[in-house]
N, C-alpha and C positions, 0 to 999 in steps of 0.2 A: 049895751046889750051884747056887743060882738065881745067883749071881753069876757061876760058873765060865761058865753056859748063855749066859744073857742076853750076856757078854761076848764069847765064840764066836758068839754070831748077830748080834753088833753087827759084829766082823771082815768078816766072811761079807759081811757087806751091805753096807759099806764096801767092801771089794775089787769086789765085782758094780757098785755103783753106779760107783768110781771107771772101770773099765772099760766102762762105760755113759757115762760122763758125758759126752762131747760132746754127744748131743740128752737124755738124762733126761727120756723122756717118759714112762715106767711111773713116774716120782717114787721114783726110789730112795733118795733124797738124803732123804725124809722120814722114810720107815722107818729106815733109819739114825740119826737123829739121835733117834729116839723108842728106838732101843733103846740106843744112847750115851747118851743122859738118865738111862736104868732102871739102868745099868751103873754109870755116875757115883751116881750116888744109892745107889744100894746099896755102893759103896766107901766111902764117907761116912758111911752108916750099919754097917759091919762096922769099920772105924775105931774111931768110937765105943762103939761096944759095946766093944769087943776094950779099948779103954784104959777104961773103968769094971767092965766084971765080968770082963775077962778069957776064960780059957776057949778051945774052937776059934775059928779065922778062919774056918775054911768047914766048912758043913754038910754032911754028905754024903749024908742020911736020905734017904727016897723021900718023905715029907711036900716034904725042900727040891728035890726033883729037877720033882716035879710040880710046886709053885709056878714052879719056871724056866719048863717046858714053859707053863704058863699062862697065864706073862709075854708068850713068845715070840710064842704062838698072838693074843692077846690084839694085840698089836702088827701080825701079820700081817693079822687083821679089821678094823683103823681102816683100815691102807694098803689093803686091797682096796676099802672105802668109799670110802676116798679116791681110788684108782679108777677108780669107776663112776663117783663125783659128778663130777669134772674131763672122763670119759672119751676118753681119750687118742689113742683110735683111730676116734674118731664110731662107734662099735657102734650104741652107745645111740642115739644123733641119725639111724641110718637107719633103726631099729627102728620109732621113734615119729615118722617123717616118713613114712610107707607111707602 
């Protein structure tokens, strides 16, 4: 299920970004590419697996639903980091220029 998620919020963020993307100033293009990496890598890894032990491709448990969710969340706090540190809109730089 963390493959099904992560890959639905990799879309998601792709679409937003690409309809953003003449200025991409919120950095959409980075979130995307950090949940296309998670998406890629775990195809690679359920591959693998799937051609040595066999078994499901996809999990469906709430253990693998919560890891998606984790991933996703996970991914939305580096880009919010990412953020504040760049800050896109001088927030920050009228805050601390007072």
């Amino acid at each position: 299920m963390w493959l099904i998620l992560t890959a639905l919020a990799a879309v998601a963020a792709t679409i937003v970004w690409y309809v953003k993307s003449p200025g991409d100033k919120y950095k959409l293009g980075i979130l995307s590419l950090m949940l296309w990496g998670a998406t890629i890598m775990w195809v690679v890894d359920h591959i693998m697996a799937f051609a040595s032990e066999g078994g499901e491709f996809f999990e469906l448990g709430t253990d693998a639903t919560m890891l998606g969710v984790a991933v996703i969340v996970l991914a939305l706090v580096v880009w919010t980091l990412t953020l504040v540190i760049t800050d896109p809109k001088g927030v920050l730089k009228k805050i601390f220029n007072k």
